[in-house]
N, C-alpha and C positions, 0 to 999 in steps of 0.2 A: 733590709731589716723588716721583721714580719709586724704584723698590725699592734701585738700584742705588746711587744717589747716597750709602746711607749704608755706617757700616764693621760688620762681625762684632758682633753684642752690645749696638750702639749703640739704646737708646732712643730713637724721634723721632715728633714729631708729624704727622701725616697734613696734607692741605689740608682734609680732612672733619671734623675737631677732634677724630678715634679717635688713637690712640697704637700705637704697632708697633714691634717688634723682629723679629732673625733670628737664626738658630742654622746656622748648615754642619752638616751631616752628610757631609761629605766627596766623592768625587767619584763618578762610575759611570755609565760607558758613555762615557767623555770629558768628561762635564757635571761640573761642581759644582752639586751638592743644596742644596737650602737649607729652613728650615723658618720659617715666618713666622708672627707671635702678633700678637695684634689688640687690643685692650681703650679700653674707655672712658677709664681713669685709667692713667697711668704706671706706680701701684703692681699696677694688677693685671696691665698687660703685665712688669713686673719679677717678679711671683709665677712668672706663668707660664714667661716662658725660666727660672730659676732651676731651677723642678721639672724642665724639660727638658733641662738642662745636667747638672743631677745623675742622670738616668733616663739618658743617653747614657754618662757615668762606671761606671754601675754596668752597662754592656752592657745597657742594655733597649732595645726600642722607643719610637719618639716619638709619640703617639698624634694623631690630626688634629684640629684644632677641636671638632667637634662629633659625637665618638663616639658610637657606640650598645653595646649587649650586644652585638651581632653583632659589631660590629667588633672588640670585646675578646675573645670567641670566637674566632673566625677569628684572629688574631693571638698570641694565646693558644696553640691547637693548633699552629702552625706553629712561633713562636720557643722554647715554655715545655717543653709536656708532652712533644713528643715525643723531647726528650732523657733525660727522667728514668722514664720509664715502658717495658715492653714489648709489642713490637706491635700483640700482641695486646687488650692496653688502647688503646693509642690507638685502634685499631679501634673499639671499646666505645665513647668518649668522643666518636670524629666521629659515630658513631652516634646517642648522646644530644643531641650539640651540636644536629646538622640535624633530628633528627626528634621533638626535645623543645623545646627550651631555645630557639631562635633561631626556629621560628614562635609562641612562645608569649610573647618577651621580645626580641626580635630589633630591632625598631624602640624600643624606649625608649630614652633617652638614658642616658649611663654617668651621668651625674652628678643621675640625676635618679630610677635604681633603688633603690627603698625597699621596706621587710621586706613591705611589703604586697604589692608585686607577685610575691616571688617568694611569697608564702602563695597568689597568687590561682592562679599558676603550678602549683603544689601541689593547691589543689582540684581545676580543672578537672584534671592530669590523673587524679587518684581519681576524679572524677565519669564519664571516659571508658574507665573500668573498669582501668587500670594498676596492679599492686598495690604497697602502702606500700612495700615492700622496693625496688622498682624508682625511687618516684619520691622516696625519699630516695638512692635514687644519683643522681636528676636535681638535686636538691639539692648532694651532696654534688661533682658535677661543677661545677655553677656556681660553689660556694663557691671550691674550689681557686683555678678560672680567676679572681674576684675577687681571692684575694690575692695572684694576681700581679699583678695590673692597681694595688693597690697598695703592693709591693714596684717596680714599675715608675713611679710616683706618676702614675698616669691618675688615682684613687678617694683617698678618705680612708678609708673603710668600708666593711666588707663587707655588704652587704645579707643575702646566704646564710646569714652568723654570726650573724644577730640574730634568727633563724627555727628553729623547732623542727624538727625532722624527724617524717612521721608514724609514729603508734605502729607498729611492726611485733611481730608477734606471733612466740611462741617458733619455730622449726624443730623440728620431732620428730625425734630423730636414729632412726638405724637401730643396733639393738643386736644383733650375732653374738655368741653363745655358742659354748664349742666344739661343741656338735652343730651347731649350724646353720654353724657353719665348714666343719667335717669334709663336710659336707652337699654345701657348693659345691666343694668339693676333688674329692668324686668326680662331680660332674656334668659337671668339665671333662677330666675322665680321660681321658689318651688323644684328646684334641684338641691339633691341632696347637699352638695357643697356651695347652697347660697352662702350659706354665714361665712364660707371662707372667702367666698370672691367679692362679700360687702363688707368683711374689714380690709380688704387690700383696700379697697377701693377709696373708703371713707378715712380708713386712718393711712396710708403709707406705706402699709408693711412692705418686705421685702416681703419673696414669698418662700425661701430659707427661714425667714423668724416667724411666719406662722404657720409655717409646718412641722417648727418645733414647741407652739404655745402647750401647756399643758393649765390643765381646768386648777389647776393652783395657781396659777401665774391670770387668772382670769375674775375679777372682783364684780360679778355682777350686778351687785346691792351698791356699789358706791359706783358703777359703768367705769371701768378703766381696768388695761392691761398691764403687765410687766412685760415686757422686750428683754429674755437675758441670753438669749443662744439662740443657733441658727440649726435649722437639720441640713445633711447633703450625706448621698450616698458613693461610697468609694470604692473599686471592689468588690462590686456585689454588698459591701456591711453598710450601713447605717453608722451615722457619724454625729455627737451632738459636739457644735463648736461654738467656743465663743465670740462676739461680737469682735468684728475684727477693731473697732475704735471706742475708746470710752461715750464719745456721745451715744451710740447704737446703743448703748444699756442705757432705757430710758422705761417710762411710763407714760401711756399713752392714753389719753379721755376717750371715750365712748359714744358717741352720738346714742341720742335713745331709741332710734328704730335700728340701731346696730345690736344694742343691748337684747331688743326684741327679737334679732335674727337669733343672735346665738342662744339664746333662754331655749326659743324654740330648736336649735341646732342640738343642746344637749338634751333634752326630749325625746328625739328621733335617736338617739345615741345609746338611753338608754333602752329603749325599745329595740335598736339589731343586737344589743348586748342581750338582751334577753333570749332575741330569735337563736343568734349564735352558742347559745350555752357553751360548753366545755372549750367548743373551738375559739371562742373569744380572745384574742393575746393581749387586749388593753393592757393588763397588769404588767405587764414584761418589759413595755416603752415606758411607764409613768404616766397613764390616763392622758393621751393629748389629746388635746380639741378636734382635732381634724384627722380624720385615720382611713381604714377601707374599712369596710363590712363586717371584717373580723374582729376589727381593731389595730391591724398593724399600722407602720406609718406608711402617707399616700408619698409617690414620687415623683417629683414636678411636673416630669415629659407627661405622666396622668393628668394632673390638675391640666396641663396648659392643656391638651388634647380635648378635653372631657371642655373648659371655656371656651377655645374655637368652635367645636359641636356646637354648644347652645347658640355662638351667636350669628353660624352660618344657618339653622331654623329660623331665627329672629330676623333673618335678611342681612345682616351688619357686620361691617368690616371685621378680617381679620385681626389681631390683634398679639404681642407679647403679654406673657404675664405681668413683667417689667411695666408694662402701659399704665397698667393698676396704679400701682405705687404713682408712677409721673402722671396720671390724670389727676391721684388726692391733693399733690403739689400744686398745679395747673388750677384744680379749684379753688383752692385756699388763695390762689394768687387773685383770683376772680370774684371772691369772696372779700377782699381786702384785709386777709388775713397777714398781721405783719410778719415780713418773712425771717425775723429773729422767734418769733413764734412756732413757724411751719420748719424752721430749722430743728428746732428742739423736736417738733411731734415726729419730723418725719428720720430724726435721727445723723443728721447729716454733720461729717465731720469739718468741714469748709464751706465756709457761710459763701462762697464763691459759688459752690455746687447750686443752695438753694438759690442764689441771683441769677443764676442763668437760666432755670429752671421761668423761673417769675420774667424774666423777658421773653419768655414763648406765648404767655398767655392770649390767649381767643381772639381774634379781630374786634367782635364784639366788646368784650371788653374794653379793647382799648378804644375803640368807637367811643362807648362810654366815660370814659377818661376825658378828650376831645372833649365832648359836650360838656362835663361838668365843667372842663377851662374855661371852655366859653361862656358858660351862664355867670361863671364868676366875674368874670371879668368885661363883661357886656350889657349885661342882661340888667 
């Protein structure tokens, strides 16, 4: 009996003694879609359109017959992640998908991935020298994209979830004292991009949020910032995104020799806006604080380059941009600044983040700590 013969939903027997149903998905490009289930027993063609019927209700995708991890990958990336994530991640995650996860798990069946494949998934890539940190995000990539697949009801189980992640060992962070602060403050002296390497420094910043600040979101009469987006380039395009947690959208105090960097930062600003004449593109981004020569926006791999430069002149360690930011943390902690305070300036969405942050602080300091116990309690 041919496909057509029967109605929407209807259960019926093949001439070949299988069972089959159909499910519409409505129409597209003129045609009416259809999706057709197959099974040996009645009950297990009735399993199947039901979990299909109910993955259609809940807006998911309908998966084919005989899925693999690819196709829940690829499916995944296009319907799931790249709503709830920014670009710049999904960037990350096609990355992982194609050059991890889909030659190493790619052909096995969805319904047939168990804890051991992705454990073997796991070996092999530490055995091809990837390290733990990297291939527990390849883990933690698969994981996700599983529990959509069953919040979508492709899976019962998450295979990813059942699997440990490898041991990754601690991060040594990088601890600024104020000399060694004071230190990068004068190395960037008097370079064009002081004022942007003494608000990392003194306020937090990420260096995404103040390469997207713009002279509106900058209150110099009252010394405080607005923090509402981040920049990052994708593609070759320039991208303004927003603050991936509600804390990140914050407002940030000023120090007054910060306020004094940037007064004088837009001074210099408007001066190459004048050298540049016609060639100036400020207008095109939104006036931001921190641009090149022309006005276009700077791009990180610059900033950070252009901050190692000055402070291998200065004699002093190499350094991340990232450092910035965890040095302003590190001094507030040294400051005794309380860290439900440095939580809010420096935007952080887990008060767990800034506590670990505040147990790195400087030997000295805690030297200091030490002594004052002891006067207290001695003296």
């Amino acid at each position: 009996m041919s496909r057509r013969g029967h109605s929407e939903g209807t259960i019926h027997r093949r001439n070949d003694g299988r069972w089959a149903a159909a499910l519409s998905l409505g129409h597209q490009g003129g045609r009416r879609r259809r999706r057709y289930f197959y099974g040996k027993t009645r009950a297990e063609v009735a399993k199947k359109l039901q979990e299909a019927q109910r993955t259609v209700s809940d807006g998911g995708p309908i998966p084919p017959e005989r899925q693999t991890v690819a196709t829940l990958l690829e499916t995944w990336l296009e319907n799931g992640a790249a709503r709830r994530v920014r670009p710049r991640t999904i960037e990350r995650y096609k990355e992982i998908v194609s050059l991890h996860l889909i030659p190493s798990l790619g052909d096995v069946r969805l319904s047939k991935l168990s804890p051991v494949d992705v454990e073997k998934m796991m070996s092999n890539a530490l055995a091809k020298g990837a390290a733990p940190r990297s291939v527990s995000h390849f883990r933690a990539v698969l994981r996700t994209a599983l529990n959509a697949g069953m919040r979508w009801g492709w899976i019962n189980r998450n295979a990813a979830a059942l699997c440990e992640p490898p041991r990754v060992g601690s991060v040594e962070r990088r601890v600024l004292g104020v000399a060694d602060a004071k230190a990068v403050l004068e190395a960037v002296r008097g370079d064009r991009l002081e004022a942007l390497y003494t608000v990392s420094l003194a306020c937090g910043l990420r260096q995404g949020e103040a390469l997207a600040l713009d002279w509106a979101a900058v209150d110099l009469d009252s010394g405080a910032i607005r923090v509402a987006r981040s920049l990052e380039r994708l593609d070759g395009q320039w991208h303004f995104s927003e603050p991936k947690t509600r804390s990140a959208r914050r407002v940030v105090p000023l120090p007054e020799p910060v306020t004094v960097a940037l007064r004088g930062h837009r001074s210099r600003q408007l001066q190459e806006r004048l050298q540049a004449g016609p060639a100036w593109e400020g207008e095109r981004w939104g006036a931001l604080v921190f641009v090149t020569e022309t006005g276009s926006p700077l791009s990180g791999s610059h900033v950070l380059r252009r901050l190692r430069k000055l402070l291998a002149m200065a004699s002093l360690d190499s350094m991340r941009y990232h450092d910035l930011r965890h040095g302003a943390a590190s001094l507030m902690a040294a400051q005794g600044v309380p860290p439900r305070v440095a939580m809010e300036v420096l935007g952080h969405a887990d008060f767990s983040t800034t506590m670990n942050i505040y147990a790195h602080v400087a030997p000295d300091v805690q030297r200091d700590a030490a002594e004052k116990i002891g006067t207290a309690l001695w003296a």
